[in-house]
DSSP file (Angstrom, degrees, kcal/mol; ACC not computed):
  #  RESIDUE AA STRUCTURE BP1 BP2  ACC     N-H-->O    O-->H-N    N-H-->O    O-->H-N    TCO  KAPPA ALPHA  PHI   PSI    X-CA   Y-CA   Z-CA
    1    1 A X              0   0    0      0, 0.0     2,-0.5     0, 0.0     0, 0.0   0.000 360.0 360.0 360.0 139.6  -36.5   68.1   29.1
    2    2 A X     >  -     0   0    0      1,-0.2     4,-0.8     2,-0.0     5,-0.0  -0.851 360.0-162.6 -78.5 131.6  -39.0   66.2   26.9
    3    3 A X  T  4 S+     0   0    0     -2,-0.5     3,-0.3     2,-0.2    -1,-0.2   0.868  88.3  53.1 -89.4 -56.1  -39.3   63.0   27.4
    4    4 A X  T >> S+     0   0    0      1,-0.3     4,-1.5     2,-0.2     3,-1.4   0.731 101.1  66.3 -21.5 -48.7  -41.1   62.4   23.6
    5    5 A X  T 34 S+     0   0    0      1,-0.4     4,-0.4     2,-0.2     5,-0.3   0.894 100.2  43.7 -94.5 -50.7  -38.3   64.0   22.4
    6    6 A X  T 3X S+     0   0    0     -4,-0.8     4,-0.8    -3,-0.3    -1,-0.4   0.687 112.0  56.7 -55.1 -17.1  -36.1   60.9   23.7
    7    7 A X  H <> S+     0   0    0     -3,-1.4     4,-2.9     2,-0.2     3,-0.3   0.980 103.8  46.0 -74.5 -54.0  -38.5   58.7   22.4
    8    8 A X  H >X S+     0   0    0     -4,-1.5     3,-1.8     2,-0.3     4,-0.7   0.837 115.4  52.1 -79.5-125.2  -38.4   60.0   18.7
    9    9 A X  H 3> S+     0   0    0     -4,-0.4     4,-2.6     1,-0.3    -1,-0.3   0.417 110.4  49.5  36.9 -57.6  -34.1   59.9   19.1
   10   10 A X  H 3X S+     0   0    0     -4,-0.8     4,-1.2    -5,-0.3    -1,-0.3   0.987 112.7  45.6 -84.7 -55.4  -34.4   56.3   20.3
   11   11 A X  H <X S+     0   0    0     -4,-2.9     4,-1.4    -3,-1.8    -2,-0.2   0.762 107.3  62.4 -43.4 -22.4  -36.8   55.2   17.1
   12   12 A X  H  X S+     0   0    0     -4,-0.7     4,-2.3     1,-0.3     5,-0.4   0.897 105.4  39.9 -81.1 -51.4  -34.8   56.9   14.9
   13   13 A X  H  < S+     0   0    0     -4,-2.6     4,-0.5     1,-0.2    -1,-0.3   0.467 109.4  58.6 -97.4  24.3  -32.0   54.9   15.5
   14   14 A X  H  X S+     0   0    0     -4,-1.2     4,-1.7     3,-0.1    -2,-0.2   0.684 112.0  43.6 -54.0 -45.8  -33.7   51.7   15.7
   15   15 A X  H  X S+     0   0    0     -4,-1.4     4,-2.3    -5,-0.3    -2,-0.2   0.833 114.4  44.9 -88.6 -19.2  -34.9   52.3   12.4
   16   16 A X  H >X S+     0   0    0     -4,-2.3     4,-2.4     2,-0.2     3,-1.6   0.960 116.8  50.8 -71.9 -59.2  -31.5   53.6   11.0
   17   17 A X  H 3> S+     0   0    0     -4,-0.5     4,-1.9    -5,-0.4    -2,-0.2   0.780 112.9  51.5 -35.4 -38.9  -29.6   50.1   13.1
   18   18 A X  H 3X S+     0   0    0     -4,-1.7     4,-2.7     2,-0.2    -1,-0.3   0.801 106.3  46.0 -80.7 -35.3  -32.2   48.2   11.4
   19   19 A X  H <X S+     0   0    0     -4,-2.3     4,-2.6    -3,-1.6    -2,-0.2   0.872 111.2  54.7 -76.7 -24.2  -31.6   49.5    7.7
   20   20 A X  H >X S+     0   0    0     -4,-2.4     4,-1.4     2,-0.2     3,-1.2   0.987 113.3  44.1 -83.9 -69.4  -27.5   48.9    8.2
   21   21 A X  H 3X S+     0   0    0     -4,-1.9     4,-3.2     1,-0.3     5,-0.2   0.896 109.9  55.9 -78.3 -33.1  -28.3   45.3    9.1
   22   22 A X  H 3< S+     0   0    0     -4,-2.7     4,-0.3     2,-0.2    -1,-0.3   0.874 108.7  46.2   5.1 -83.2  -30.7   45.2    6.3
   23   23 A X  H XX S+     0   0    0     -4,-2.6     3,-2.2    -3,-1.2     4,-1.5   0.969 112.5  58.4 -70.4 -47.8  -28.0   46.2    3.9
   24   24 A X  H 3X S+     0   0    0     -4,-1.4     4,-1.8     1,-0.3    -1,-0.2   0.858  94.4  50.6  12.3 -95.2  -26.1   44.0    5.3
   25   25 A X  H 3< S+     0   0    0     -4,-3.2    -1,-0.3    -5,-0.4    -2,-0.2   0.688 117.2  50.0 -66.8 -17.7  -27.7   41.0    5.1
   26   26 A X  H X4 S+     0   0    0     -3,-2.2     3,-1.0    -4,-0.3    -2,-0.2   0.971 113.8  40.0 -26.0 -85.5  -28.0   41.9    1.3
   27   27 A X  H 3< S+     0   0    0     -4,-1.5    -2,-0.2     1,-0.3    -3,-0.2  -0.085 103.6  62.2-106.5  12.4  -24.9   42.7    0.7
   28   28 A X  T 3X S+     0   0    0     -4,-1.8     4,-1.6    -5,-0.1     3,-0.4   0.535  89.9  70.9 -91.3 -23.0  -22.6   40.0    2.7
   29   29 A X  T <4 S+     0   0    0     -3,-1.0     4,-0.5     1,-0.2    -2,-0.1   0.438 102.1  52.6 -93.4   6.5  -24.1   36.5    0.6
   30   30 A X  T  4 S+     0   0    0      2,-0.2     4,-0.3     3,-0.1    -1,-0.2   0.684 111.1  38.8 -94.5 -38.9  -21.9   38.1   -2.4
   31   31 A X  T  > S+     0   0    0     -3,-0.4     4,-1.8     2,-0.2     3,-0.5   0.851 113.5  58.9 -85.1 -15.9  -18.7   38.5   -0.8
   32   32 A X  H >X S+     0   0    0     -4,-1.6     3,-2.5     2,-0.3     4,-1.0   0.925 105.4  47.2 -46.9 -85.7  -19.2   35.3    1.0
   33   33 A X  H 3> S+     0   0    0      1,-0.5     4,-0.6    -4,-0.5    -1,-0.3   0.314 112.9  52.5 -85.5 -31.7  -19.5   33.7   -2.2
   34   34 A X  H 3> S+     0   0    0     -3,-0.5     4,-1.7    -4,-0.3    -1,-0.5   0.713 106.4  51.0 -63.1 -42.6  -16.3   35.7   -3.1
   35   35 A X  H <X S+     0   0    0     -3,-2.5     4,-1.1    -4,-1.8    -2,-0.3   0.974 108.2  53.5 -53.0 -69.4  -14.6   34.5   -0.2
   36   36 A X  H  X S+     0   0    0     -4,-1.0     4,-0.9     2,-0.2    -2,-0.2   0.635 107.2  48.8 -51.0 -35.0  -15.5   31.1   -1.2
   37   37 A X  H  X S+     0   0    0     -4,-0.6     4,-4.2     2,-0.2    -2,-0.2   0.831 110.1  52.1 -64.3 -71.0  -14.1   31.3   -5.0
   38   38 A X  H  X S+     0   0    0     -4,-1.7     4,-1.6     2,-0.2    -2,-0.2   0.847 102.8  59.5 -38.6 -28.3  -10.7   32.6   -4.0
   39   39 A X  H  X S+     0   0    0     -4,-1.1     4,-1.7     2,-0.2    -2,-0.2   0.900 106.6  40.9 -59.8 -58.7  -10.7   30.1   -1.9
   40   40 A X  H  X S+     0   0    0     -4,-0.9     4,-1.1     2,-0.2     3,-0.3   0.919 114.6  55.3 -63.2 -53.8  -10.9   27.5   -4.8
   41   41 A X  H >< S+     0   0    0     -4,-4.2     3,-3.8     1,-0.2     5,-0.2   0.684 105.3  56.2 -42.9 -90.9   -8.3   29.7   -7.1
   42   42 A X  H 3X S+     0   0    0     -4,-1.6     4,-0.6     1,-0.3    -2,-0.2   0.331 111.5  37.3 -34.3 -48.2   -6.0   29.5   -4.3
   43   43 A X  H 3< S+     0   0    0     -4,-1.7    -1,-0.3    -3,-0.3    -2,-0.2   0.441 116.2  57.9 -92.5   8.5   -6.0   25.7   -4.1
   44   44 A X  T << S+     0   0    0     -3,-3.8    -2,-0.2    -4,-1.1    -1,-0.2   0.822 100.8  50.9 -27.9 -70.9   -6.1   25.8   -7.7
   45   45 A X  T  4 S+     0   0    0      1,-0.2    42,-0.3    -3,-0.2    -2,-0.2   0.326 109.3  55.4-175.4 -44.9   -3.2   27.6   -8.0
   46   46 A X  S  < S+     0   0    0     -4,-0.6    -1,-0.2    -5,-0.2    -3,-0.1   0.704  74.8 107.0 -75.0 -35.8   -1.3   25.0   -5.6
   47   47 A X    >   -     0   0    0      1,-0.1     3,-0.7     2,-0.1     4,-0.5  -0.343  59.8-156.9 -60.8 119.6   -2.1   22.0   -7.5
   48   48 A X  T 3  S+     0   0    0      1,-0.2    -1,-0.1     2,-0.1    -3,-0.1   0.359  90.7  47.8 -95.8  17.6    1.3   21.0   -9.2
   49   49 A X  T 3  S+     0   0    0      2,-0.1    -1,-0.2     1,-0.0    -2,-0.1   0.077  86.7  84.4-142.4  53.9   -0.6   19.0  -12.0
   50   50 A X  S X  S+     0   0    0     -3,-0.7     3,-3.8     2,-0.1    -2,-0.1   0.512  80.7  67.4 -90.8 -43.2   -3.0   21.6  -12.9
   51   51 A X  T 3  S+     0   0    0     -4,-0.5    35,-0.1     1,-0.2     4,-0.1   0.736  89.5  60.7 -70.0  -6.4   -0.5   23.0  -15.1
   52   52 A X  T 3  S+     0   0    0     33,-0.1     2,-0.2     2,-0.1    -1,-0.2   0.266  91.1  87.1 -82.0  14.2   -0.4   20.1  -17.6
   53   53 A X  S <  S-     0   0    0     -3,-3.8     2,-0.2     1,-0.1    -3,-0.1  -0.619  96.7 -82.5-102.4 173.4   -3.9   20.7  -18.4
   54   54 A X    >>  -     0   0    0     -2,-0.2     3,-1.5     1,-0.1     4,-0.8  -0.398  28.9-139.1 -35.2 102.5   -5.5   23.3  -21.3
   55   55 A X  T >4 S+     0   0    0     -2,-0.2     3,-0.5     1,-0.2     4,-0.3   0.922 113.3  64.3 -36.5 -32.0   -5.7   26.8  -19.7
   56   56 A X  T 3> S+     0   0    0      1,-0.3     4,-1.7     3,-0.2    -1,-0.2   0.824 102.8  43.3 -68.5 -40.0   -8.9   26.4  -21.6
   57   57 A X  H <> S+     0   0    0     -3,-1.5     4,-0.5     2,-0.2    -1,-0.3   0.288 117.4  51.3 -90.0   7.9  -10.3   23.0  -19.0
   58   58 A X  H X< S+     0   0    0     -4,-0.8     3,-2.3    -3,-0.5     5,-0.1   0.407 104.8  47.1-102.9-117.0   -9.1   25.0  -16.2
   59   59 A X  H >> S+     0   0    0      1,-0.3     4,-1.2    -4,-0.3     3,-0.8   0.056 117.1  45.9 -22.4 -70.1  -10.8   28.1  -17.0
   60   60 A X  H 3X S+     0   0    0     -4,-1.7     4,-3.2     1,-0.3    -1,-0.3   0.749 111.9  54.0 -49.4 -34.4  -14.4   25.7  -17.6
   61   61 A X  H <X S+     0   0    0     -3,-2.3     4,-1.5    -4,-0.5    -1,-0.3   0.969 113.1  46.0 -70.7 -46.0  -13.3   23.8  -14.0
   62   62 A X  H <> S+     0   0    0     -3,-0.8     4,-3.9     2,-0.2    -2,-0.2   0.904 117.3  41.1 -41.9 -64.5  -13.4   27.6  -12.6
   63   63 A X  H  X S+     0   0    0     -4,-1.2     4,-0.9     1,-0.2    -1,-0.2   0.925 112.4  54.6 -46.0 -51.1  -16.6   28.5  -14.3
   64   64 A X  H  X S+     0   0    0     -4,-3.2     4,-0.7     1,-0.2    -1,-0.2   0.825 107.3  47.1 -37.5 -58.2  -18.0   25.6  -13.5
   65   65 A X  H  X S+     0   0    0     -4,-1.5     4,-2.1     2,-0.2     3,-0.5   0.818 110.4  54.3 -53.9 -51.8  -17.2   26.0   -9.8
   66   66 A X  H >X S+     0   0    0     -4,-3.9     3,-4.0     1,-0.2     2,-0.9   0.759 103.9  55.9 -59.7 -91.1  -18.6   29.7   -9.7
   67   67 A X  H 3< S+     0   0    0     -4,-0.9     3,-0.3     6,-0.5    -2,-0.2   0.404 105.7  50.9 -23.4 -29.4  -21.8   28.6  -11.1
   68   68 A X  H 3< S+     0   0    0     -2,-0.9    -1,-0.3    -4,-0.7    -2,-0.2   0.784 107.7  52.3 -65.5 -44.9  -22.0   26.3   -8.3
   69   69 A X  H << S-     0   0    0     -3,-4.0    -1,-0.2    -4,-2.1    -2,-0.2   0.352 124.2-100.4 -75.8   4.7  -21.3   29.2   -5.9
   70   70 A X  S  < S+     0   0    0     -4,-0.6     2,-0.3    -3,-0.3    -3,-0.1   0.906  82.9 134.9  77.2  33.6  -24.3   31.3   -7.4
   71   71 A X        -     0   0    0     -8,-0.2     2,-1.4    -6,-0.2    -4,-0.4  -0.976  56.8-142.4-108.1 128.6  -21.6   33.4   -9.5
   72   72 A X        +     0   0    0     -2,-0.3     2,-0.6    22,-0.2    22,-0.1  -0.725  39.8 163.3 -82.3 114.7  -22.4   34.0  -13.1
   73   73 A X        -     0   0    0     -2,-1.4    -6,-0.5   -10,-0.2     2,-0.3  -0.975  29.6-145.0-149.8 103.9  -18.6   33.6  -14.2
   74   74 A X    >>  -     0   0    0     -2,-0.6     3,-3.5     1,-0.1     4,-0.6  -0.612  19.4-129.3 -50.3 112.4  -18.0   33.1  -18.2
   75   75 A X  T 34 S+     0   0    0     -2,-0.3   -15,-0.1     1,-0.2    -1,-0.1   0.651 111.8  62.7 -51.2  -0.6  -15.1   30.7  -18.9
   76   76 A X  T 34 S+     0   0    0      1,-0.1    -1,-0.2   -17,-0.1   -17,-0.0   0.344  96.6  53.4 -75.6 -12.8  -14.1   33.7  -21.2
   77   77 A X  T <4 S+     0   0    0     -3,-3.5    15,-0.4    14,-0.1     2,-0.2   0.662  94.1  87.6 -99.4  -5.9  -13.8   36.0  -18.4
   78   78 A X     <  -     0   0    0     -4,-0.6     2,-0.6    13,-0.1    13,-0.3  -0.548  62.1-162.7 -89.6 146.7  -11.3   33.5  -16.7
   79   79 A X  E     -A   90   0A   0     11,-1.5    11,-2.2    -2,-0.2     2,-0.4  -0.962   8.3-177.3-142.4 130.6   -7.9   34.0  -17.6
   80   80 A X  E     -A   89   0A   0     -2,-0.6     2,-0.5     9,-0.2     9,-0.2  -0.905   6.5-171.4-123.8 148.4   -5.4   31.4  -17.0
   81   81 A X  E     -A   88   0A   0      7,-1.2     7,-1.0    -2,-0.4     2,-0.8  -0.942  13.8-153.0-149.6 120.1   -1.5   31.5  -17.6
   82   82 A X  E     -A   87   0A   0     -2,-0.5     2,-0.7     5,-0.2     5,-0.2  -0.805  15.3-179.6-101.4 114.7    0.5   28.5  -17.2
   83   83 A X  E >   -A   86   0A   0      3,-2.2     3,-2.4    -2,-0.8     2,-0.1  -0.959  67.4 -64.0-112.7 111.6    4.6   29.8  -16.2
   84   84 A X  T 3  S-     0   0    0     -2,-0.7     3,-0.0     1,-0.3    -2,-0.0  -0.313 121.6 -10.1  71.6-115.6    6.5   26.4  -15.9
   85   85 A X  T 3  S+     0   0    0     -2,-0.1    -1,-0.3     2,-0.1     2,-0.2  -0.526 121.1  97.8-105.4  59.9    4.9   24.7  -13.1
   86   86 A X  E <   -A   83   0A   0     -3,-2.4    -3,-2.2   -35,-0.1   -40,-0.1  -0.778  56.9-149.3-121.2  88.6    3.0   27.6  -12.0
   87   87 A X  E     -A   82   0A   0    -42,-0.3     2,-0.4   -40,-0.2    -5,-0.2  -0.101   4.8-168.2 -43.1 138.9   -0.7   29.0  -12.5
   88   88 A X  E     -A   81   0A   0     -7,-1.0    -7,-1.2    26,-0.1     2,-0.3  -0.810  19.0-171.8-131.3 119.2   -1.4   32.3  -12.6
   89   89 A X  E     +A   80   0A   0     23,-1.3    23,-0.5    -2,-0.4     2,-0.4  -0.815  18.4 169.1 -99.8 128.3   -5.2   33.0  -12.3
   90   90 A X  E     +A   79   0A   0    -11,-2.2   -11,-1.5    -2,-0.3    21,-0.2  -0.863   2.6 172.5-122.6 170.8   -7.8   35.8  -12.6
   91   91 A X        -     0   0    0     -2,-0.4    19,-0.6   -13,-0.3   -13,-0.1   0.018  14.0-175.4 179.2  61.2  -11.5   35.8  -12.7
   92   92 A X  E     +B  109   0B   0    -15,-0.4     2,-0.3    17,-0.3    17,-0.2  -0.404  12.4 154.3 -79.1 161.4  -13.2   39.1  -12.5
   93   93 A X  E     -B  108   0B   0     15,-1.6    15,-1.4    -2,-0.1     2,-0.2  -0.918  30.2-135.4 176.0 140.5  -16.7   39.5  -12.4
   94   94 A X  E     -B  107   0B   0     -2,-0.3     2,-0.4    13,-0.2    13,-0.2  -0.729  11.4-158.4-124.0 159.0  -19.4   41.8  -11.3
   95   95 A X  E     -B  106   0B   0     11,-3.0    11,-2.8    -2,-0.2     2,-0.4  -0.943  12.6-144.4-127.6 147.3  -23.1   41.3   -9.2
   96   96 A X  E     -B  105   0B   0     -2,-0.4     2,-0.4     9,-0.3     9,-0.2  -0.742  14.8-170.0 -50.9 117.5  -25.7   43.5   -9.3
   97   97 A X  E     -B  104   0B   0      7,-2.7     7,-3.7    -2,-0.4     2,-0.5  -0.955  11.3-147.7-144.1 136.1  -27.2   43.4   -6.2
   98   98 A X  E     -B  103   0B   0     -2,-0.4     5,-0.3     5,-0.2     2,-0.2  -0.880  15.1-176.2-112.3 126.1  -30.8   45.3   -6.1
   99   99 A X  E >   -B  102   0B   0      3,-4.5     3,-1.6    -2,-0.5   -76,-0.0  -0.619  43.9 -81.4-111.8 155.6  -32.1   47.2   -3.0
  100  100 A X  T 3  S-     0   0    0      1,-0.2    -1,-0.1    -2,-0.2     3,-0.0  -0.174 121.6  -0.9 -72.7 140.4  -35.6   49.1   -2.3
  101  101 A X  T 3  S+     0   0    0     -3,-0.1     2,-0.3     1,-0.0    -1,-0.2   0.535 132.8  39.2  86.9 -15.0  -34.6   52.2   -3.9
  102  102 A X  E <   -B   99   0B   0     -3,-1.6    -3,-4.5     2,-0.0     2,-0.5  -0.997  54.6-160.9-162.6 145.1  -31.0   51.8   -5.2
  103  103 A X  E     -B   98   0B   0     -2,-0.3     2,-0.3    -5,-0.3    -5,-0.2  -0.947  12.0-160.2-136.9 155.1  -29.2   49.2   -6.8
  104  104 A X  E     -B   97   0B   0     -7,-3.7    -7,-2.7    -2,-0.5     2,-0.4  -0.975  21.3-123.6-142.2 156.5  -24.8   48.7   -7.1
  105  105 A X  E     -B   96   0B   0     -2,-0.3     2,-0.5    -9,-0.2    -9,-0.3  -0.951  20.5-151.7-117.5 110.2  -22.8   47.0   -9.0
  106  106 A X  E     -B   95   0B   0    -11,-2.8   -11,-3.0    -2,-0.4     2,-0.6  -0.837  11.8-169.3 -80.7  93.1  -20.4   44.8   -7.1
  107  107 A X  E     +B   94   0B   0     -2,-0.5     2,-0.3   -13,-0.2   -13,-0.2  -0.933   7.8 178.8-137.6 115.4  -17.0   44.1   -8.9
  108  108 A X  E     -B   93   0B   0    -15,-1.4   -15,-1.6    -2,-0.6     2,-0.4  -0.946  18.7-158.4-115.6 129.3  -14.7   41.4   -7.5
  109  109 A X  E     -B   92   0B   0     -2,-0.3   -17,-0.3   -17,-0.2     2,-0.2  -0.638  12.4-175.5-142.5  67.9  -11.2   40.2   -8.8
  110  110 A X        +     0   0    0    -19,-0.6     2,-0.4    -2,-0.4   -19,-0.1  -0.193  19.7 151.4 -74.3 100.1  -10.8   36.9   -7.4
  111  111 A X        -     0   0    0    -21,-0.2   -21,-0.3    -2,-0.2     2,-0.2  -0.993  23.8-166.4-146.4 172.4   -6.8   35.5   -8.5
  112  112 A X  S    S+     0   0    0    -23,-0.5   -23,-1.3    -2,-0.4     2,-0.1  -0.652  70.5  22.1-139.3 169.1   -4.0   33.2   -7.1
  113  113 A X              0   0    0     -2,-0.2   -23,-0.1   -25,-0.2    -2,-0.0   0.082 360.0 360.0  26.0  14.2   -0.7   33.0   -8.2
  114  114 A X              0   0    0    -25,-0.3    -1,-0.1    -2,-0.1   -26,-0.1   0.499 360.0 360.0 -47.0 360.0   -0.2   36.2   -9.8
């Protein structure tokens, strides 16, 4: 047996363990941030005198609220449908998120009360 040879094995996956938390740590502050916006549809979505407003000021309260979360989210992109007393919400939207060597396009499609 080589001894080196274990060494070399053991660096290798240090360095590989270290690039998965790497991407990681990239590529978790985007669904977080997703997480966090569904969250807000959802109680959105609950509110029973949300539905007497303008789909048009609830789409703006949405954007508004992504921008807040570090999401670029157009109130054009938001699509709101008022049934009765009922919401039904979307807000898709995609991130870029850029890495050394490669970059992906992240596409999330946050809604309540479909």
């Amino acid at each position: 047996m080589n001894p080196s040879g274990g060494l070399w094995r053991t660096a290798a996956a240090v360095l590989i363990l270290a690039g998965l938390i790497g991407m990681a740590g990239v590529l978790a502050p985007p669904y977080v941030r997703n997480w966090r916006l569904q969250e807000y549809l959802n109680s959105l979505a609950g509110d029973p005198n949300l539905p007497s407003l303008p789909p048009e000021l609830i789409a703006s309260k949405i954007s508004h609220k992504a921008a807040s979360l570090g999401i670029a989210l157009d109130a054009s992109s938001v699509h709101v449908v008022i049934r009765g007393a009922r919401l039904a919400i979307r807000a898709p939207y995609a991130v870029r998120v850029e890495m050394p060597g490669y970059a992906v396009d992240l596409h999330f499609r946050p809604e309540a009360g479909v």
